[in-house]
Backbone as CSV, one residue per row, in Angstrom:
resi,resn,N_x,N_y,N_z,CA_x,CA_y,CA_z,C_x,C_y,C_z
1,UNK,0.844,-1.159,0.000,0.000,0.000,0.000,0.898,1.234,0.000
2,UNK,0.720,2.020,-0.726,1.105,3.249,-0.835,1.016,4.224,0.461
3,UNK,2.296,4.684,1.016,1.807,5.537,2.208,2.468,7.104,1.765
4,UNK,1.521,8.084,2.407,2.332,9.673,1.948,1.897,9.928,3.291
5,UNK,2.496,11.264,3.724,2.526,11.876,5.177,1.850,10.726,6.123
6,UNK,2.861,9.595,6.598,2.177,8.679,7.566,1.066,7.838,7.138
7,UNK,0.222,7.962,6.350,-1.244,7.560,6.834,-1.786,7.011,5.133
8,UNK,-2.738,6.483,5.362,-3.636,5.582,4.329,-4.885,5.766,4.685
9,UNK,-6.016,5.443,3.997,-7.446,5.025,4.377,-8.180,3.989,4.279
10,UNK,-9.135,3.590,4.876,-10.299,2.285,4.407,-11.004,3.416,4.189
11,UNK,-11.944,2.890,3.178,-13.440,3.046,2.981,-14.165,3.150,2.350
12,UNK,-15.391,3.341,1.829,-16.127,3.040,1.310,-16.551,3.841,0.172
13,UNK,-16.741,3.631,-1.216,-16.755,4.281,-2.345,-18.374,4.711,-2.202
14,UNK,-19.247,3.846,-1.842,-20.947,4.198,-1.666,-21.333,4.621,-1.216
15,UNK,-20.450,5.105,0.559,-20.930,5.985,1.526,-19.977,6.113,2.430
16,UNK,-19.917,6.579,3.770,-19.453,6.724,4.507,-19.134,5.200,5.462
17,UNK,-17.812,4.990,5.888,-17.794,3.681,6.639,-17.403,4.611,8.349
18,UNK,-17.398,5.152,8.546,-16.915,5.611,9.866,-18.117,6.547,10.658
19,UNK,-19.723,6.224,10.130,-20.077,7.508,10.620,-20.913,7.424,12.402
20,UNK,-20.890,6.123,12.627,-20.798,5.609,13.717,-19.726,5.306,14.877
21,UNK,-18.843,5.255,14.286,-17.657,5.473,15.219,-17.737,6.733,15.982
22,UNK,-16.833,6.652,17.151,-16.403,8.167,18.004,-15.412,8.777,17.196
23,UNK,-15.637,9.532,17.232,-14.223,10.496,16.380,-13.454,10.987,17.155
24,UNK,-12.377,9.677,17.737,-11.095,10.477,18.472,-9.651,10.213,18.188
25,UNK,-8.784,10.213,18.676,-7.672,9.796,17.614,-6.413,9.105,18.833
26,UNK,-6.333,8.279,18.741,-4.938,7.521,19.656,-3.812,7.213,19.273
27,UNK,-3.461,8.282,18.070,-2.224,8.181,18.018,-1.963,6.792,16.409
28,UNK,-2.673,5.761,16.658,-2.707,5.137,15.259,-3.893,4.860,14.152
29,UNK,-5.149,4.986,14.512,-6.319,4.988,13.658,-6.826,6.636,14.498
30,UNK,-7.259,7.446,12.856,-8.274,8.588,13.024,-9.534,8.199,12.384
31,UNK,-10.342,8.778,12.999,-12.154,8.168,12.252,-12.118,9.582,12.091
32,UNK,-12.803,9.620,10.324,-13.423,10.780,10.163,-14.819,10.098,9.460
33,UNK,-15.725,11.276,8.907,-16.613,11.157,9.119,-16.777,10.077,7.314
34,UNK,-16.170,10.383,6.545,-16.545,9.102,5.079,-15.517,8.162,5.292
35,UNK,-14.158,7.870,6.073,-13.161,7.045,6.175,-12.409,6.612,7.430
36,UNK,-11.677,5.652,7.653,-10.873,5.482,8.950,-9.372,5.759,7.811
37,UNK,-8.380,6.947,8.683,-7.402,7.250,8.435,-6.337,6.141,9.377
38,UNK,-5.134,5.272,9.145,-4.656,4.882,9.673,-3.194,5.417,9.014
39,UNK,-2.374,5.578,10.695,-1.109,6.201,10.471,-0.465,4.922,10.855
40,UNK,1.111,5.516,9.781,2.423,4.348,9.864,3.216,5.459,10.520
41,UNK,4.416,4.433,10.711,5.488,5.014,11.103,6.265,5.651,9.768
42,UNK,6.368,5.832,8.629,6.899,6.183,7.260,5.973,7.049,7.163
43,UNK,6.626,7.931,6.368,6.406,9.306,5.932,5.660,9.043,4.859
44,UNK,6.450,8.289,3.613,6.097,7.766,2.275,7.138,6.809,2.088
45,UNK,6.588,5.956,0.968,6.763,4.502,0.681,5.395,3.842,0.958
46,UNK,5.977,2.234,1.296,4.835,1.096,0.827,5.053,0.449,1.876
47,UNK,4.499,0.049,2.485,3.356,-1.046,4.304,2.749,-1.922,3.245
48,UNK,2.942,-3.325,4.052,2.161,-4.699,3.702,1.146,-4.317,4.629
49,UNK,0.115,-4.576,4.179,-1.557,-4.373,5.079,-2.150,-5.935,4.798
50,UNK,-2.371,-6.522,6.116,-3.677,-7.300,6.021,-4.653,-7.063,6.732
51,UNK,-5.572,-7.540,6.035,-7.518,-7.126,7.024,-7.811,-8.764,6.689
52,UNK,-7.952,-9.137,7.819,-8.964,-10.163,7.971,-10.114,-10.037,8.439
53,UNK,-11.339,-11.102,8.021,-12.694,-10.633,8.558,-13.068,-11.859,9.045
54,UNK,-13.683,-11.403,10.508,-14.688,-12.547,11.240,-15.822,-12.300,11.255
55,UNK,-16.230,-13.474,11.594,-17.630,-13.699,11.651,-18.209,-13.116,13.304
56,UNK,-17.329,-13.463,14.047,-17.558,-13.779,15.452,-16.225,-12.831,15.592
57,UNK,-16.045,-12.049,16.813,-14.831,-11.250,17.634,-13.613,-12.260,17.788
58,UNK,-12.876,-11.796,17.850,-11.295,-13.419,17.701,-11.181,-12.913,18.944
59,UNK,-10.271,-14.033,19.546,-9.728,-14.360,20.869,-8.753,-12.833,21.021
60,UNK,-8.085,-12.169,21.952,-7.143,-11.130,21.945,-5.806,-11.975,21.627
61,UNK,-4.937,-11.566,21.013,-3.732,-11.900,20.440,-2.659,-10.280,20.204
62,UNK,-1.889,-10.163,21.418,-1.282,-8.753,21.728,0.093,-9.301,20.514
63,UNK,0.834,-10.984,20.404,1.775,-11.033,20.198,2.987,-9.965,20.144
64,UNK,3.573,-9.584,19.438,5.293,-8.830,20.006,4.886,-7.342,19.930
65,UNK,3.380,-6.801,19.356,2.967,-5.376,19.033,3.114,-4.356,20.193
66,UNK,3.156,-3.718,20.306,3.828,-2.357,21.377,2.400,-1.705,21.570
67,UNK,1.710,-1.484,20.461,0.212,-0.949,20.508,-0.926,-1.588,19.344
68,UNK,-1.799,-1.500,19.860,-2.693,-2.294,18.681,-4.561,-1.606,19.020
69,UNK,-4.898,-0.872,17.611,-6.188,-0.680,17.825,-6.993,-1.572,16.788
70,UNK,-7.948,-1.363,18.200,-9.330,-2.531,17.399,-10.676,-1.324,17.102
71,UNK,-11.212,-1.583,15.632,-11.838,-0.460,15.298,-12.984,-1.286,14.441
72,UNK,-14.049,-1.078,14.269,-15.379,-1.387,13.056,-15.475,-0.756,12.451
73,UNK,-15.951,-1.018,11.142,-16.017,-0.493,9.810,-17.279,-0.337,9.323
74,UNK,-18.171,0.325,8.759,-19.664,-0.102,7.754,-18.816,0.150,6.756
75,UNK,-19.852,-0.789,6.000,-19.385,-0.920,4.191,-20.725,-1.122,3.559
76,UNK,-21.350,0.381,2.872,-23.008,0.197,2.101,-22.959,-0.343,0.913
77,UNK,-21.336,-0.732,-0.067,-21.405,-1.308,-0.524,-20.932,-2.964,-0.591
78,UNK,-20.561,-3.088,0.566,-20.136,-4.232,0.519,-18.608,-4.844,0.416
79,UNK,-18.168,-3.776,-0.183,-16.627,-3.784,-0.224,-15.899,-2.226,0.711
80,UNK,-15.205,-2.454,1.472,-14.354,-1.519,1.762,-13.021,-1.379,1.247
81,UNK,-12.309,-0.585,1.043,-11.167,-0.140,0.175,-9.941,0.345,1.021
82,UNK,-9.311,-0.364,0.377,-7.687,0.518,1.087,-7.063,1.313,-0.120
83,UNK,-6.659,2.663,0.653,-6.142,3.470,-0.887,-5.653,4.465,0.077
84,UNK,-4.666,5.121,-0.756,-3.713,6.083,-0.288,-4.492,7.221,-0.563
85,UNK,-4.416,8.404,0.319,-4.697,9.499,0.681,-4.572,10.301,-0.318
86,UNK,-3.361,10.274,-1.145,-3.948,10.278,-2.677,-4.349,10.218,-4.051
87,UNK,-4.906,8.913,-3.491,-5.431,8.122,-4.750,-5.472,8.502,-5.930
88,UNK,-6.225,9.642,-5.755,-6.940,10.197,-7.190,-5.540,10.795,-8.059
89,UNK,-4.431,11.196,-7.059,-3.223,11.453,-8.263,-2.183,10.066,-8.619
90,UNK,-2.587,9.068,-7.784,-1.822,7.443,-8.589,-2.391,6.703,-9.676
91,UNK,-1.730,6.529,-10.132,-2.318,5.526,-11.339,-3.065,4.301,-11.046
92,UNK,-2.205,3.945,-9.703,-2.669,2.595,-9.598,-4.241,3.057,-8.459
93,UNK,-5.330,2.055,-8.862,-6.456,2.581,-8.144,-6.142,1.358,-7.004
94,UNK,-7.684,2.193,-6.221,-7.413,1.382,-4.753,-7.926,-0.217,-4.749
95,UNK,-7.924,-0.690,-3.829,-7.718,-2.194,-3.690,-9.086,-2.458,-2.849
96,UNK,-9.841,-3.406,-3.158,-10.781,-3.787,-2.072,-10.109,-5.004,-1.271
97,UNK,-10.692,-5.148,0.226,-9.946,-5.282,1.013,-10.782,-6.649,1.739
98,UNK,-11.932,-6.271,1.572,-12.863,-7.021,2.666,-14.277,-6.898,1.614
99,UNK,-14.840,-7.688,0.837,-15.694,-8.000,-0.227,-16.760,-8.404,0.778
100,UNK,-18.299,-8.596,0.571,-19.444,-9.477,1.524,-20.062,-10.401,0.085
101,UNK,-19.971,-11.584,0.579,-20.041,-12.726,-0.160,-22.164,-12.194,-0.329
102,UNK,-22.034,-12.652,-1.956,-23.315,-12.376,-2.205,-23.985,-13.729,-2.738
């Protein structure tokens, strides 16, 4: 994934995925009101991202991480998106991340 000043986004091309969330910021996920902003440690360059999806909440698993936020998403279309902050000037478009089986 493409990162510029720190940070990337999820979300949703159909609507807003964050508009239920609190809007506060701890330092590694920001909720705004159409996206969740998540910051890296890199300025710019490229972060391996995985999103896995459950069905059910997973067991807690801290393994060797120093900090770790747990956050929910809506998706009105069904897919949420990971894409760099800014997208619209890369060639390469954004990536869906988390699809809902139809």
């Amino acid at each position: 994934m493409p990162v510029q000043y720190h940070q990337f986004e999820i979300g949703d091309e159909d609507g807003p995925a964050a508009t239920a969330l609190e809007r506060d910021h701890n330092g590694l996920v920001h909720v705004v009101a159409d996206a969740i902003t998540v910051m890296t440690g890199i300025h710019t360059g490229d972060v391996d991202v995985t999103v896995t999806l459950h069905e059910a909440q997973p067991a807690p698993n801290s393994g060797d991480w120093t900090e770790i936020v747990e956050s929910s998403a809506h998706s009105a279309s069904g897919e949420l998106m990971v894409r760099s902050i800014m997208d619209d000037l890369d060639d390469e478009p954004s990536r869906p991340v988390v699809q809902r089986s139809r």
